[in-house]
Steps between C-alpha positions, in 0.01 A plus 500: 500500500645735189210656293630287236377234652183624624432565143574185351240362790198731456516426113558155518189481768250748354206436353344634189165664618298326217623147645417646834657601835747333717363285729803470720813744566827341439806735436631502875644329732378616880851533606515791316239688708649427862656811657529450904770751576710479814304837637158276519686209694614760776152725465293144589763434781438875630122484461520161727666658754307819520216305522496472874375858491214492203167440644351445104658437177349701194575215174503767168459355219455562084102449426579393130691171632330403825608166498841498299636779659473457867781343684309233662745427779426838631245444751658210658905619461397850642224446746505134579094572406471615860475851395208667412543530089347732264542423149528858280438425081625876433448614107114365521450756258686389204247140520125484459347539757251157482820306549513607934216224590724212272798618652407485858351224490768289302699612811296444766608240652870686533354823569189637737586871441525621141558907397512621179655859477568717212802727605426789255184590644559679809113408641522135436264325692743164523763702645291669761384172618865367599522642819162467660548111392843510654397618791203247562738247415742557732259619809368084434852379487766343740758769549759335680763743598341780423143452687523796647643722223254811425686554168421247197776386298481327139730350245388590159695259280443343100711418181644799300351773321133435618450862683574426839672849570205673267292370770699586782521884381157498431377370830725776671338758297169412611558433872804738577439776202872423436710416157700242411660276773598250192680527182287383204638381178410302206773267508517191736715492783464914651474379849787307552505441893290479793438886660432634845104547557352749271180692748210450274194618772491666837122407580529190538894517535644284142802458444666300187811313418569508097698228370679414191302297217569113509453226228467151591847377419350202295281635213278184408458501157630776230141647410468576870821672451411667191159645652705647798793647231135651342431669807797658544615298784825407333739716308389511100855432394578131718240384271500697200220736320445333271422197657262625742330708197494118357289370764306794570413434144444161530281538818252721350414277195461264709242606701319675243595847554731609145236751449626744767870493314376517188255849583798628689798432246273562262569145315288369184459151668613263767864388537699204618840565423647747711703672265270559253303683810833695587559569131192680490534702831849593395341645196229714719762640726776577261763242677757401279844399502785602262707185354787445306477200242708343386597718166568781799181681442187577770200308499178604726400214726255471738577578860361231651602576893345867449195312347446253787599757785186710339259227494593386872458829593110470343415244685624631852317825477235284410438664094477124435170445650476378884646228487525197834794269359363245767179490302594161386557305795226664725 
């Protein structure tokens, strides 16, 4: 989809903010936010047939879309459920922190064992908990083949981008006093196989096997895809900046929260049209582009993709407020 196009959309679906806010978020189609590269098809084959050897399976996932952005046919494709599973919502601190009870219990009935970890902080209490729990769990479990096996062994698996190798290097720092065993980056898609076990203890003896990040290869609807593309799980540019700025947009006034991009952008009121919203940030940053007209002379437009990348960039460092884009379906 050209930016032409996008264009003609957003102003063609935007609101005016005195006849109120969009009620419903039309300008994509969901094929435009499916990206299942032929890495992730070979990563789940490899994590199926390492799993012989994994005595627990560590689920990571983003805390701001609990429920869009897990890949639900991990516990059953991976583990057949007969693994002891953990379920990891890394980047707790970027929601409040009142939403835990309506999160856990609005997955319940998936999930018995819930951790919320915040990767930055290197004496986070959620991440200290994973391996006592992971080692209860699997002292109460069936180990088949590897019953007598003093070592443990887990699988720590998840969709893109959500911090699984932040929490791998930060569990090795606290048990082993070691650096980085994983490379960390900000873009989706770092890991892109599944490695030999990394040692992450010696008392008890852990041991971890890091795979790549996998989407479900069926994303159901598009805002499920656009709240993953939020998160960083997919690559800005297969769906566009602007787009995602659109809905980010969009999502906010919609659940009442306009005042946390109007303190930060420092905008006179709310907005509903996305480019008068990039328009203005473009203005606050300096981001222009040069343009020949058409009598051969330069114009100053707005850089809209500079605009969008800035205010994407606000709401995953959190400037925008702390913000749970599953808030809606909870």
């Amino acid at each position: 989809m050209t930016w032409g196009n996008i264009v003609r959309k957003l102003t063609t679906a935007a609101v005016p903010p005195e006849q109120g806010f969009r009620s419903v978020f039309k300008t994509v189609d969901k094929d435009l936010v499916r990206w299942f590269p032929g890495h992730m098809d070979r990563g789940l084959k490899q994590m199926q047939h390492k799993l012989r050897s994994v005595d627990c399976v560590i689920e990571v996932h983003d805390a701001r879309i609990p429920m869009s952005g897990r890949n639900t046919d991990f516990k059953y494709t991976i583990s057949g459920g007969m693994k002891p599973h953990i379920l990891v919502l890394n980047k707790a601190d970027l929601i409040e922190k009142d939403m835990h009870d309506p999160i856990r219990k609005r997955l319940q009935d998936e999930f018995q064992h819930i951790i919320f970890t915040n990767c930055k902080v290197q004496k986070c209490s959620g991440v200290s908990a994973i391996f006592p729990l992971a080692q209860e769990l699997i002292s109460k479990s069936e180990r088949f083949n590897r019953q007598e096996a003093e070592d443990f062994n887990m699988m720590i698996i998840g969709v893109p981008n959500v911090g699984k190798s932040s929490l791998i290097n930060r569990l090795r720092v606290r048990y082993l006093n070691k650096g980085n065993a994983s490379p960390v980056g900000a873009a989706p898609g770092i890991t892109r196989s599944v490695m030999n076990k990394i040692k992450m203890c010696e008392k008890p003896l852990f041991y971890l096997v890091d795979t790549p990040g996998i989407l479900t290869p069926k994303i159901a609807d598009a805002e499920t895809g656009l709240k993953l593309a939020l998160c960083a799980t997919l690559k800005d540019h297969l769906v566009g900046e602007e787009l995602l700025a659109d809905y980010l947009l969009y999502w906010m006034n919609k659940n009442g929260k306009h005042s946390q991009y109007i303190r930060y952008f420092n905008m006179p009121k709310p907005e509903d049209n996305i480019l008068n919203v990039l328009t203005h940030i473009s203005k606050l940053h300096n981001k222009t582009l040069r343009i020949r007209d058409y009598t051969n002379s330069y114009i100053i437009r707005p850089n809209f993709k500079e605009a969008a990348t800035i205010m994407l960039k606000a709401f995953r460092d959190g400037e925008l407020g702390k913000l749970m884009l599953d808030e809606d379906i909870l």
